[in-house]
Structures are given as C-alpha cells and as structure tokens.
N, C-alpha and C positions, 0 to 999 in steps of 0.2 A: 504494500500500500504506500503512495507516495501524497504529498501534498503541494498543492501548488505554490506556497513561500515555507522559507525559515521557521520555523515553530519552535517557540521557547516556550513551555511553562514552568511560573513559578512559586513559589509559596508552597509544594505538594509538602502534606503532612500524613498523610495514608494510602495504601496499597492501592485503593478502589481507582483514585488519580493515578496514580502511579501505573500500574497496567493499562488501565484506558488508556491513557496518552499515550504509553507506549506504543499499544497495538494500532492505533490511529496512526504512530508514524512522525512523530515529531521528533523531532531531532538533540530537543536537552531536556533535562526534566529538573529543574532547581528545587534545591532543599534548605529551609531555612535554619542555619545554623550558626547565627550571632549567638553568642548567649549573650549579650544585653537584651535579645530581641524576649517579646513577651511573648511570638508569635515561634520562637526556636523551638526545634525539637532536637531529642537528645540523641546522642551518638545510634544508640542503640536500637532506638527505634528507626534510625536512619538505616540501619543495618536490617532490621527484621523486615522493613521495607523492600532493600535495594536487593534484599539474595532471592527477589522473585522476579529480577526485571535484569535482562541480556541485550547485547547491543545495543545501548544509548549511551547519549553520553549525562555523565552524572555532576550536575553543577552543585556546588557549598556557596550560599548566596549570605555574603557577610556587609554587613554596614558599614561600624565602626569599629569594628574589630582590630586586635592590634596585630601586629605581623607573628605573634606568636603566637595569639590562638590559633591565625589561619596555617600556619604551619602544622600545627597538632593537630586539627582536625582533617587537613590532607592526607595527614598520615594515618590517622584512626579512621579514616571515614574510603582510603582509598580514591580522590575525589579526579577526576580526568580536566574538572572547568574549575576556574574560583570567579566568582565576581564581589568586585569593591566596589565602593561609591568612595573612598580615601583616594584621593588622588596623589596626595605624599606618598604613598605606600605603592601604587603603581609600578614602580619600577623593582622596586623590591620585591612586590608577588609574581612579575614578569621570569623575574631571576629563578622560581621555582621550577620552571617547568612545563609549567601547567597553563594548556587554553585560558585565558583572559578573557570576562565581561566587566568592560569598568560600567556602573549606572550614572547616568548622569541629571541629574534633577531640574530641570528649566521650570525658575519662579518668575522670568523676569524678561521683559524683550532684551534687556542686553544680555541677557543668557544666551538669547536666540541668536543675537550678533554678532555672542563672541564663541561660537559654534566651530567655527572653522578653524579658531588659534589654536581651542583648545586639541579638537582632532589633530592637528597638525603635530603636536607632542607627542600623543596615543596613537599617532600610526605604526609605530616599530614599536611597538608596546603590547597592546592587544589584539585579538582578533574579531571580539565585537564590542561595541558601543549601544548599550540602552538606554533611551531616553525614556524618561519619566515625565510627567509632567501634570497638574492638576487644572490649569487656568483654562478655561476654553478658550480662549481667545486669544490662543499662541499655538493652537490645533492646525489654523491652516498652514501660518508661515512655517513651521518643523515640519509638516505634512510635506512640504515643497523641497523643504532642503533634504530631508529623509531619501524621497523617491528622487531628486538627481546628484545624492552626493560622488564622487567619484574614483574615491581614495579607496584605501586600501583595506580598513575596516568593514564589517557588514552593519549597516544600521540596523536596528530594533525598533519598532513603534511599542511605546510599550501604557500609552494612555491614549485617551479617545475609544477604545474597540467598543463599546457598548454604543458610543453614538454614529459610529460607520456602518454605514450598508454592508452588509457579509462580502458581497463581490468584490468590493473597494481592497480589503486584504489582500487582495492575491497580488496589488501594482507595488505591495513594499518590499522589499531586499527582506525583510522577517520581524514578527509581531512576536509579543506575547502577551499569554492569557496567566491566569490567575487559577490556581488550584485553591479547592474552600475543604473547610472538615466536615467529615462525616455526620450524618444524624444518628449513629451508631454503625457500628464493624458492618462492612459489607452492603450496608444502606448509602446510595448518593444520587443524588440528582446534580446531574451533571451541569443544566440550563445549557448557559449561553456558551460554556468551552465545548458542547458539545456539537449545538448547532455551528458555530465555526468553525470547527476540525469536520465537520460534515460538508459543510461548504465550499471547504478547502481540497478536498479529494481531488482526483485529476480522475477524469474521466477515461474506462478502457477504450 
C-alpha cells in the first residue's frame, strides 16, 4: 500500500495507532518521549508498542529535552529519527547519527520571513523540517512557501489539516496527522487520520 505524500504521525501512545498507521503505509510513526512532556510515554510502553510494528521508521519526538536525555533514550528506545524543536542542540543531535526532524513553531509573520535563513542553516543538518503553526492567518503564506521550497530538506505541513480539503494533501512534499489515546485497549476511532490516510491511497 502506498500513499500519495510523506506521512508523518505523531503523538502515537498505543498499539491501535501504531499498527493502523503502519498498515496504511506511512512512512514515521513518532512517539512522544520528552519527559517534561505530560503527554510522554515511558520507555516501556514505547517498547510493548514498537515489538509489534516492522519496517517503519520509529521517530522519539523530544521538545526541550536536553542532549542527554535524547541520547538515553536512542539508546533504550533503539530510535532510527529524533526530532527537536532546540535548535542549539541541532547540531549536536545531527552528530548522533540519527535521521533528523527539527519542528519548527511559526507565531509570527516574521517567522514566516525568516523561513529561508533559518533553513538555510538546517540544510546539512536534517532531513526534515516541520512546521507547526496555530495562527490561521499564516496558513496560506507557509502553504506557499511549503509547496515551492527547493532545498534540500523535505517540508512537513504539520497544522491547518482539519481545515484543508482531503485532496489539497497530496500537493505537499508531506503532512502530519496527530495520533489520540485510546477509549480503552483495543477501542479507537480513528476520525479524521483515518479519512486522510484513506484519501491519500494511490489508486491501482
């Protein structure tokens, strides 16, 4: 099964997410493993998770993390991606090894403008860039710079999908959707990652 862009999800905290996505075909499946984070899950349930899910790739989605959690945790967690939002630390998690998502947060149009500088650093650094973003009203101008950037990183859209037409997806270099918790073990409704990974399929 293939899909027609990039497919990150992120935030999975349980199996249910975790195989689904998989079998859909997406291509990372991020696990939130700051522990400042309220939303982090523990080594081991990342574990009791991930020895059911082959061929993907397994991202450790860390905020503020300091270079030494992230280092422990690649190593207990076996991680193939890391993604930071520290951009001091960039270089330093580069140095590991390991596939690179740095996230990148846009509050502000000079975010939006200073776009370019900052990729410009993060191109021999990571292999992808996600933008985040809450403001609607910085939807289109990223929208724009997203779908013709040219460099060397892959872009992410990784806010807006709830208010984009499902088809609109398929014109980004790669999105990501959002994994939620369980209403108990085995129970999930999937919603809206699911109609997207639906819409995404590539026709035989």
């Amino acid at each position: 099964m293939a899909l027609q862009t990039f497919v990150k999800i992120g935030n999975i905290s349980n199996l249910s997410d975790a195989r689904y996505c998989a079998g859909m075909g997406v291509n990372i499946l991020g696990f939130p493993l700051d522990p400042s984070s309220e939303e982090s899950i523990s080594h081991e349930t990342f574990k009791e998770i991930t020895e059911w899910i082959s061929g993907i790739d397994l991202a450790g989605e860390f905020g503020n993390s300091s270079l030494e959690e992230i280092k422990f945790c690649v190593v207990s967690c076996d991680l193939q991606v890391i993604q930071t939002k520290n951009i001091d630390l960039v270089e330093a998690v580069a140095a590991l090894g390991k596939t690179v998502i740095f996230k990148m947060e846009v509050i502000s149009k000079s975010d939006v403008t200073s776009l370019k500088s900052k990729l410009s650093y993060l191109d021999e650094l990571v292999k992808y860039v996600l933008i985040s973003c809450e403001d609607t009203s910085l939807f289109e101008s990223l929208d724009d710079f997203i779908r013709y950037y040219n460099g060397n990183v892959l872009m992410i859209k990784g806010y807006g999908i709830d208010e984009t037409n499902f088809e609109d997806m398929a014109k980004f270099p790669g999105i990501e959707l959002q994994g939620s918790p369980e209403e108990r073990p085995g129970f999930k409704d999937y919603g809206r990652v699911m109609d997207i990974l639906e819409e995404l399929e590539e026709e035989d």
